[in-house]
N, C-alpha and C positions, 0 to 999 in steps of 0.2 A: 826487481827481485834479486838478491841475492845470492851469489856462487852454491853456497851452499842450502839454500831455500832452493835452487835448482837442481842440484844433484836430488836434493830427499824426493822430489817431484818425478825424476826419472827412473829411480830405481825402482827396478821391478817390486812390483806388489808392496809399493808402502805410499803409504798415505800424509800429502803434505800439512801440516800443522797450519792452525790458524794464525793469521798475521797478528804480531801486535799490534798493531796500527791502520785498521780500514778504512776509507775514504771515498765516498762514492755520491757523484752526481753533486758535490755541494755548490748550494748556490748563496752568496751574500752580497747585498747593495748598501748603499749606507746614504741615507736620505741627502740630497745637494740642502744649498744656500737658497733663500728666497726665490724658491718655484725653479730651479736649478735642478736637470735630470739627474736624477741617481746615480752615483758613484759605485761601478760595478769591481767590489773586489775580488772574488771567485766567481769562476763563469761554469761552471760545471764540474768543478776539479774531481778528479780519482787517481786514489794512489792505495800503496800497501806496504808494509815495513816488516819484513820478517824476524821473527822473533831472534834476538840477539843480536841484529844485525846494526849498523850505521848508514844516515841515507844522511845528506846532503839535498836541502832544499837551495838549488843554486838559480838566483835571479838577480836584476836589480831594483831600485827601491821601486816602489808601487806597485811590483810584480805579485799582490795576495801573500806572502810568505807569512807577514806578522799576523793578519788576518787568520789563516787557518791555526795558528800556533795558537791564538786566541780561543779557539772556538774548539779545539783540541785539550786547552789544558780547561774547560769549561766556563771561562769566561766571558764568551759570547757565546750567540746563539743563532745558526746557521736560518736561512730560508729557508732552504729544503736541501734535498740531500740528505745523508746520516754520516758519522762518523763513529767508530767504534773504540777502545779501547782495551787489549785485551780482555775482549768479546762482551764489553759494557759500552750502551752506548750515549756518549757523551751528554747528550742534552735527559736523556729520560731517566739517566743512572749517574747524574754525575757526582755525587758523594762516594761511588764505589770507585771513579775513574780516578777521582783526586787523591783516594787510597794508593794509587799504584802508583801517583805519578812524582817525579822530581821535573822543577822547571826552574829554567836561569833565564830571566827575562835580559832585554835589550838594555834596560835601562837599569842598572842595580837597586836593588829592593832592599840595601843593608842600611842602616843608622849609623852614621857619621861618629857619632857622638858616642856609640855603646863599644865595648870593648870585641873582638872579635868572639870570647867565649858567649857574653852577654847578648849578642846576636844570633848565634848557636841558642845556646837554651830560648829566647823568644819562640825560635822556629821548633823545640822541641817540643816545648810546651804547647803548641800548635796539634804536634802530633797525639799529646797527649801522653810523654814521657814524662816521668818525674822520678828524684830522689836519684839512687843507683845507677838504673837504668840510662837515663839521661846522660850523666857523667860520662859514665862509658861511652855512650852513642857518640854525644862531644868528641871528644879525645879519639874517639876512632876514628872517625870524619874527617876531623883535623889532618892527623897526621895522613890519613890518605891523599889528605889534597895539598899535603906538605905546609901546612903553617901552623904544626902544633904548637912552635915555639914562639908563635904571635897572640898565642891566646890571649895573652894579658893587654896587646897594645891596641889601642882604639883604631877601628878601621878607617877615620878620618886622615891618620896618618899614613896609610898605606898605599903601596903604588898600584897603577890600574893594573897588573898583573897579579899582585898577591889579593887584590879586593876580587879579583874574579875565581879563584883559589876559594875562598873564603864564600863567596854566591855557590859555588859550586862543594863544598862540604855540605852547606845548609840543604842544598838539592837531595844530596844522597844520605842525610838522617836517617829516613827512616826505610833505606834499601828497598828504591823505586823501583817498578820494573821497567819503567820506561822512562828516558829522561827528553825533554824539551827543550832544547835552546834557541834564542832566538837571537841571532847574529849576537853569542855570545862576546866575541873579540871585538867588539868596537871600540875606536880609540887607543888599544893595545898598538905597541911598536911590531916588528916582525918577531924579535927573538922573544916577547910574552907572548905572542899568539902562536907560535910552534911549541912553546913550552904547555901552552894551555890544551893544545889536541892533544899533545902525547899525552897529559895526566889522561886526557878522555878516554885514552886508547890501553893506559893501565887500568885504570878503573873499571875497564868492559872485560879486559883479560884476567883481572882480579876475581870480577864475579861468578865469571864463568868455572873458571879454578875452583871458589868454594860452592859449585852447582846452582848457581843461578845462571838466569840469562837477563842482561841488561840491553834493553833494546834504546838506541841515541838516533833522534830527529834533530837534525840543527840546520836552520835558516844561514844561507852565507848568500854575499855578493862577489866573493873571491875565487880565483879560480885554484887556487893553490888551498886552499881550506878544502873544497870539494874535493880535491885530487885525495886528501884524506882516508875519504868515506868508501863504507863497499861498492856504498851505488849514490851517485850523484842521479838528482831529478830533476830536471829542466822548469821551467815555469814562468811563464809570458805571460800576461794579462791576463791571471786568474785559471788558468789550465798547463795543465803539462803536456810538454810539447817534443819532452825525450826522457828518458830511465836508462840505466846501465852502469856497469862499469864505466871510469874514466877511462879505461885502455879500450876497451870495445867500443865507446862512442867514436874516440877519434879515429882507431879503425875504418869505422866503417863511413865516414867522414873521406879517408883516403889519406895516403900517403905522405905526401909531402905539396905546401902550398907556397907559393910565391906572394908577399903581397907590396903593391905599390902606391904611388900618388897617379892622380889621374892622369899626367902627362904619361902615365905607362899604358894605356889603354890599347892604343894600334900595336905596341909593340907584342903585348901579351896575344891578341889577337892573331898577329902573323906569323905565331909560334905557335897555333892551332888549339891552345888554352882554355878551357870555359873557365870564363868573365864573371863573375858576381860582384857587386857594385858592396863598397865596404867602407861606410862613412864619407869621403873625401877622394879615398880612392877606389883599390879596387883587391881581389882578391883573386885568383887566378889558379885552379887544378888541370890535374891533367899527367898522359903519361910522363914517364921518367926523362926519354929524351926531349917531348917538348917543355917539360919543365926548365930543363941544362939550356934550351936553344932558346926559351925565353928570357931568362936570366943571364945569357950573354950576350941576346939583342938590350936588354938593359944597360947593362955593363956598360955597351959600348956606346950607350947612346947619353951615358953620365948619367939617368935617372937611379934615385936611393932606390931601394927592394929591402925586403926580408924575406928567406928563403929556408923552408926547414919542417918539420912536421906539422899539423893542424893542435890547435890547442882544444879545453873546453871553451873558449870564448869564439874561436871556428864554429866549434859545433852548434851552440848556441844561435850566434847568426845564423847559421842555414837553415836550423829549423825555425825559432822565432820571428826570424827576418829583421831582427833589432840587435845591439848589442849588449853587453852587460855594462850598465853605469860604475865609473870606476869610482871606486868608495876612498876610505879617506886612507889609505897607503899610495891608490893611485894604480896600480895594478892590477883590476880587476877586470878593466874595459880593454884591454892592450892584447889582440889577438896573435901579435907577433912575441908574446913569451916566449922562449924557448928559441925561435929561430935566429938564426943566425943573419946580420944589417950589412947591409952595402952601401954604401955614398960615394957617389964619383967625387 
C-alpha cells in the first residue's frame, strides 16, 4: 500500500478508496511436455495497487510477473482466484477492463515498417478514434512521450529508447487509468532506462495536474528500477513474499550488512554476526560494533568484504531465500550495490 493509500486509511472517519488493482488468491499452471507436471506459475498471489499510485513488481525471470501482467491485461485466464480492475473483474468484464487499460508489453508490439505516426493511428483506430479527434490524440501522445518530431520517421530506424517512447504514447491514447508494463526497459542501456522512468514519473504527475489518477504496475528484475516505485512488491515462485516502500523494507531488514566469500565464515562468526549463507559466500548482520570488529577481523585476515547498508536484493534473499537473477545490465543479482568493497 501506498504512503498515501496509508494516511487516507488512518485518518479519522474517512473511508479508504477502492484499489485499482485487486488480486486475490490467483492460481495459474500451464500444462508440462509429454505427461510432464505442470508448471506452477502463480501459487496463490494477492496484491493491491492504490489508485494513483506506482508498484514495482520486483523478481527474477520465472518468478509469475509476466503471467499475472497477462491475465491482468486479460489475455489469459487465471485458475481460480479473481483479479479486478478498477472494480471490473478481469476475466468476466473484460472489454470494460481493456477500456481502462494502457499496456507496454516486454516485447514491442510496433511495425518496423510503419512510420511512427502510422503506428499511432493503427492503435487509435483500435480505440475507435477517427478524423480530428485522432489527430490530436496523436500529436498529444506524441509529444508527451517526447517524439513528436519522429512522427514522420519509421520506427524501424529508431533507437531501443525512442521505440519504447513511441510503445509507450500508444499506451496512453486513449488516457488509461491504469497502465501495465512488463519489464518495460529490456535491452535499454542505463541512461534510456532512467530516461524511460522519469517520462513514467511525468506522465503520472501530468495526470494527476489535469485531475486524473494514473495508476503504473510495472514488472522489473532490477533493483534500481524498483527503487523508483512507491512501493516495490516482492515475488518468488508465484507469491509475494514482501510489499513496502524501498526505504522501509531495507529498514526493517537492518542497518548495515557485511558481506563475504566463504573463507570469511569463522571470522564473521567470532565477531558474534548472524551468518546467512549468500550464493558462494555469506552475508553477515548484526550490532554496530560487531559489524566494525567483523570487518577488521577481515581486514586483517586479507579476505575481500563489502560493507555498507542492505539493498533490495538483501531483502529479497532473506525473504525468498533466493536471489534476484541479474538481467542483462547485470546488476540486478549484485546484493552489494551500494556498499562499499575491500580486497586485501
Amino acid at each position: 500500500m501506498s504512503t498515501a493509500a496509508a494516511e487516507a486509511v488512518d485518518a479519522p472517519g474517512s473511508v479508504a478508496p477502492a484499489p485499482s488493482i485487486e488480486v486475490e488468491a490467483m492460481r495459474k499452471a500451464f500444462r508440462g511436455r509429454r505427461g510432464a507436471a505442470p508448471r506452477v506459475a502463480l501459487d496463490g498471489i494477492s496484491l493491491r495497487v492504490a489508485v494513483g499510485s506506482w508498484a514495482a513488481l520486483l523478481g527474477p525471470n520465472g518468478a509469475g510477473k509476466s503471467t499475472l501482467m497477462r491475465i491482468l491485461a486479460t489475455l489469459v485466464a487465471a485458475d481460480s482466484g479473481f483479479a479486478r480492475v478498477m472494480g471490473r473483474d478481469a476475466a468476466r468484464d473484460a472489454g470494460a477492463v481493456r477500456a481502462v487499460l494502457g499496456v507496454v508489453a516486454q516485447r514491442p508490439g510496433l511495425d518496423p515498417l510503419l512510420t511512427v505516426r502510422e503506428n499511432l493511428a493503427c492503435q487509435a483506430a483500435l480505440f475507435g478514434m477517427a478524423g480530428a479527434a485522432a489527430r490530436e490524440a496523436i500529436e498529444r501522445a506524441a509529444e508527451d512521450a517526447g517524439v513528436a518530431d519522429r512522427l514522420r520517421d519509421r520506427v524501424g530506424g529508431l533507437s531501443g529508447g525512442l521505440a519504447r517512447r513511441v510503445d509507450l504514447a500508444r499506451a496512453m491514447l486513449s488516457h488509461p487509468a491504469v497502465l501495465l508494463l512488463d519489464e518495460p526497459t529490456a535491452g535499454l542501456d542505463h541512461e534510456s532506462r532512467s530516461a524511460f522512468l522519469d517520462l513514467l514519473r511525468a506522465r503520472q504527475t501530468e495526470a494527476r495536474a489535469r485531475g486524473r489518477a494514473l495508476t503504473i504496475l510495472m514488472s522489473t528484475h532490477l533493483m534500481d528500477e524498483a527503487e523508483r516505485a512507491d512501493e516495490a512488491v516482492l515475488v518468488s515462485r508465484g507469491r509475494v513474499v514482501g510489499s513496502g516502500t524501498a526505504s522501509a523494507l531495507r529498514a526493517a531488514l537492518g542497518g548495515t550488512l557485511i558481506e563475504a566469500g566463504a573463507e570469511a565464515l569463522a571470522a564473521l562468526r567470532s565477531a558474534g554476526l548472524a551468518v546467512a549463507a549468500r550464493g558462494e559466500g555469506w552475508t553477515a548482520t548484526g550490532a554496530a560494533d560487531d559489524l566494525e570488529a567483523g570487518a577488521a577481523a577481515l581486514a586483517r585476515s586479507g579476505i575481500a568484504f563489502s560493507f555498507g547498508p542492505p539493498t533490495l536484493g538483501d531483502v529479497y534473499l532473506a525473504l525468498a531465500g533466493e536471489s534476484l537473477a541479474a538481467g542483462p545490465e547485470g546488476d540486478a543479482g549484485s546484493g552489494a550495490q551500494g556498499r562499499r568493497r575491500w580486497r586485501a
